[in-house]
C-alpha positions in Angstrom: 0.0 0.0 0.0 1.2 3.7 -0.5 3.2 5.2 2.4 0.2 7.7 3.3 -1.9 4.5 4.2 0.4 2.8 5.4 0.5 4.9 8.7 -2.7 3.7 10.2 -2.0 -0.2 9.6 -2.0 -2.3 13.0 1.2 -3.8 13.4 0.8 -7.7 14.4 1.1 -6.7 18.2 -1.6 -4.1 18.0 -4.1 -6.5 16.2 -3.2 -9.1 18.3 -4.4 -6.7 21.3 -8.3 -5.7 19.4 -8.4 -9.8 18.5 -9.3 -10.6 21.6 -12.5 -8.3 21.8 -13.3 -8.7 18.3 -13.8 -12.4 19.2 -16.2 -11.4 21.3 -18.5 -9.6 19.9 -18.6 -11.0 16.5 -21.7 -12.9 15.7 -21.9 -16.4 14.8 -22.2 -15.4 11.2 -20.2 -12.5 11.0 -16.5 -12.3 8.8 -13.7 -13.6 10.2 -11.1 -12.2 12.3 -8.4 -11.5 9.3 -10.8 -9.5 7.1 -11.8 -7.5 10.5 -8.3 -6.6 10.6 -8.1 -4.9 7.4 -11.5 -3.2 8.3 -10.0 -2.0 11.7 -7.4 -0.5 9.4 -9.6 1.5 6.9 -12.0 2.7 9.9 -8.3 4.1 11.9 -7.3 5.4 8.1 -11.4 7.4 7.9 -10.3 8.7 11.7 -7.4 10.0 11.1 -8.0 11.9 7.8 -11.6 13.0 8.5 -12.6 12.0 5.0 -15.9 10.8 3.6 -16.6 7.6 4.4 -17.9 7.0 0.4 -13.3 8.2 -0.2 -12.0 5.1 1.7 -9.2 3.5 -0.3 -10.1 0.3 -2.2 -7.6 -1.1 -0.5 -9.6 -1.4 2.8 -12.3 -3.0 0.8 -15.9 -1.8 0.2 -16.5 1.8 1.8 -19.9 0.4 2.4 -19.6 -2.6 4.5 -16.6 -1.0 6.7 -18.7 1.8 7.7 -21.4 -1.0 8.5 -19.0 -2.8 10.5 -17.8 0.4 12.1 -21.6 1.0 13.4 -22.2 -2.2 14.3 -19.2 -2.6 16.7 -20.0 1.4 17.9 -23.7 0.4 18.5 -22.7 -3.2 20.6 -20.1 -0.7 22.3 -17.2 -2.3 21.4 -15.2 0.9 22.3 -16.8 1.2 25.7 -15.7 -2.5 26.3 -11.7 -2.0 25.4 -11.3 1.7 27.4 -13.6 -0.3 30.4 -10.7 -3.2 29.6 -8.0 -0.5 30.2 -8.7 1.2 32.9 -8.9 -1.9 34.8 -5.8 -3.1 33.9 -3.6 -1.3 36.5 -1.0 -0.8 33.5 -1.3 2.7 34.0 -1.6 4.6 38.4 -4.8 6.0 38.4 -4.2 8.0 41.6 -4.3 11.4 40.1 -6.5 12.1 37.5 -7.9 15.3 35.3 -10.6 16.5 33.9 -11.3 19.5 30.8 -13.5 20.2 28.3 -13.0 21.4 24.6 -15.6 22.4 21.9 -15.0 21.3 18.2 -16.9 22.4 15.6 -19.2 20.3 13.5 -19.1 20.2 9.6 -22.5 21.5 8.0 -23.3 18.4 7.1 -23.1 16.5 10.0 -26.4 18.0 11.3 -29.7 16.3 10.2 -29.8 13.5 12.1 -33.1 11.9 13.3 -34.0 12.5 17.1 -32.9 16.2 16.7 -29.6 18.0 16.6 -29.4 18.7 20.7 -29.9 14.6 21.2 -27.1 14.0 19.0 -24.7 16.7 21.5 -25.0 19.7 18.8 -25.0 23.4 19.8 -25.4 26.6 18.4 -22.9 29.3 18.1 -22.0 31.9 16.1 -19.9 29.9 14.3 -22.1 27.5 13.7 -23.1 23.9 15.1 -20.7 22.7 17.9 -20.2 20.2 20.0 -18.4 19.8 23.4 -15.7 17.2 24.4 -16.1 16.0 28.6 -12.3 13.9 29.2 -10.7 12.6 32.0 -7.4 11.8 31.8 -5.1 9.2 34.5 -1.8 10.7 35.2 -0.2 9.4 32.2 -2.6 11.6 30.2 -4.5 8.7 28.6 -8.2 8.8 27.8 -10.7 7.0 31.0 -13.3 8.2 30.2 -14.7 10.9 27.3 -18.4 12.0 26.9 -19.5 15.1 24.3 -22.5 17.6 24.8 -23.9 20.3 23.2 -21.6 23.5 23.3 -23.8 25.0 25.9 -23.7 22.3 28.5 -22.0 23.3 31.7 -18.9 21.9 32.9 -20.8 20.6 36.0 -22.9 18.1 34.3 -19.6 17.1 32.1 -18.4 16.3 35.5 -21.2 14.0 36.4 -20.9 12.4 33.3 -17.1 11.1 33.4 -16.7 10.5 36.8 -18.1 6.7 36.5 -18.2 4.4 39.1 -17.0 1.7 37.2 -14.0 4.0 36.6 -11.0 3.6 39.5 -11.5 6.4 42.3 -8.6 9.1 41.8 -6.9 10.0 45.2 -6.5 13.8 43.6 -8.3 15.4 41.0 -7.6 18.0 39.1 -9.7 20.5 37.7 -9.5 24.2 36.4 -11.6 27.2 38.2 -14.6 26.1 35.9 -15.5 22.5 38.0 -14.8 24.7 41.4 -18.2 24.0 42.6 -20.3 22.7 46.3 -21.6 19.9 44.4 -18.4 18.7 43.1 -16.5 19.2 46.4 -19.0 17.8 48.4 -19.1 14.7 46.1 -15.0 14.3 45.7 -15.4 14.5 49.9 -17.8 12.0 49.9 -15.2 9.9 47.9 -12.1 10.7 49.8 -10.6 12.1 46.6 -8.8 15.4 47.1 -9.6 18.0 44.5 -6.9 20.1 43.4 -9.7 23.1 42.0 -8.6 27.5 41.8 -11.5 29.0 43.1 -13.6 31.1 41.3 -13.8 35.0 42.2 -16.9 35.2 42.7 -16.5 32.8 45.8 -16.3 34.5 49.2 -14.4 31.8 51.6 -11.0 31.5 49.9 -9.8 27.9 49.4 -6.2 27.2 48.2 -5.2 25.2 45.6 -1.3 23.3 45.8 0.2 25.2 42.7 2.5 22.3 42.3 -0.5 19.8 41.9 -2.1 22.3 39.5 0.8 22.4 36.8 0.5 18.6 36.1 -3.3 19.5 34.9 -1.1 20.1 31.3 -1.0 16.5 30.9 -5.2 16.3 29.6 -4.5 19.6 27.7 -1.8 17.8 25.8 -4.2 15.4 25.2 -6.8 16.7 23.8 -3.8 17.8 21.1 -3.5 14.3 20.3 -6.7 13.6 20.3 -7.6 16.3 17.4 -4.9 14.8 15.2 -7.2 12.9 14.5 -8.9 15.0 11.9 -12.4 13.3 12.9 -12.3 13.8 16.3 -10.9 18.0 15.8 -13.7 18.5 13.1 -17.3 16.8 13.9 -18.1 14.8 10.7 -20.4 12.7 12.1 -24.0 12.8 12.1 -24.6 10.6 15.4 -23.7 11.4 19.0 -22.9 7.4 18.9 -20.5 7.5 15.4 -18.5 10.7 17.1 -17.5 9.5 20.5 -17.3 6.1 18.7 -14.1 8.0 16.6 -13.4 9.7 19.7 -12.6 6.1 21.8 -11.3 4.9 18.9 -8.2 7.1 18.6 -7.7 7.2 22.5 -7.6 3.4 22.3 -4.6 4.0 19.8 -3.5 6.2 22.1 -3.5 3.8 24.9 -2.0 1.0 22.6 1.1 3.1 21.7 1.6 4.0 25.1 1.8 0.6 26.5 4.0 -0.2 23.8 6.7 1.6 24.9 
């Protein structure tokens, strides 16, 4: 294959790692394992370039049944499955972890989905539709958990949606002044997590914040940079809430994949 595709093919190691999920959810009928391979590949090679699914390279096979294969594995939550799988693995502390939002903007054509545009996380904006990106990061800045909104949503219920309990319990969070909220304190109390949180100015009782915790909150900002090289995750595409954070886990798997590697 040309060089250009040739940078989203699995090596055997990484294939050998979605194998053992793929084995699981495939149905009785379904392809086998070595065609799934090369469909893994074209859906990685659709992520990172953010093109139409109907441009895929003949060499991933028909655009048609990868992106079928693509929904069905997103609707069965195959993703949810692996980044559940890695979490619990211990390969990574969990002790501190972070959480941020970001807003990417949506294509034209991504809006026009049935159910209605705010059901599928769009928001308005000047600029346009938009959608908002909830992460939390462990403290080797890989993906837990990720979650999108509308553009509009506060940070607050971003926080509720992230902080799983199936996810491991951080011992420290950190946050910037926009989660410094009663609710969220009260709940990281609750938990015996310490939050590492500014304060806004508007709030009377000053509450510190160690400074030297704080600067480690970089690690989910440079994350969400490696996220959005991924073309289809730094530009909404995608018509369905499900398709979007299904691109979304995807590259944050490779993420995790590459970073276990080494």
């Amino acid at each position: 294959m040309e060089t250009s595709l040739a940078r989203d093919l699995m090596s055997d190691e990484e294939w050998a790692f979605f194998e053992r999920f793929l084995l699981k959810v495939r149905a009785p009928n379904g392809r086998k394992p070595s065609n799934h391979r090369l469909v893994l590949d074209g859906i990685f090679w659709i992520a990172r370039t953010g093109s139409p699914w109907r441009d895929l390279p003949e060499e991933f096979g028909k655009w048609s049944s990868v992106y079928r294969q693509f929904r069905r594995w997103t609707l069965a939550g195959l993703w949810e499955q692996i980044m559940d799988a890695l979490n619990e693995s211990g390969a990574v502390p969990h002790a501190l972890q972070m959480i941020d939002s970001t807003v990417v903007r949506a294509h034209h054509q991504a809006a026009g989905a049935k159910r209605g545009t705010p059901r599928q996380g769009f928001g308005r904006s000047r600029g346009g539709f938009t959608t908002k990106i909830h992460l939390l990061v462990n403290a080797a800045g890989m993906p837990m958990r990720t979650e999108i909104t509308a553009e509009q949503t506060s940070d607050f219920l971003g926080f509720d949606l992230v902080m799983a309990d199936n996810l491991p319990t951080p011992s420290v969070l950190l946050a910037d002044r926009g989660y410094d909220a009663d609710s969220i304190r009260k709940t990281m109390d609750k938990l015996d997590v310490l939050p590492v949180i500014p304060m806004r100015k508007s709030r009377k009782k000053h509450i510190g914040v160690d400074l030297s915790l704080y600067r480690l909150r970089n690690l989910v900002e440079r994350c969400f940079n490696k996220l959005k090289n991924a073309r289809r995750v730094a530009t909404r595409y995608d018509k369905t809430a499900e398709s979007f954070l299904g691109c979304i886990d995807i590259t944050s798997i490779r993420l995790w994949v590459r970073h276990l590697s080494t």
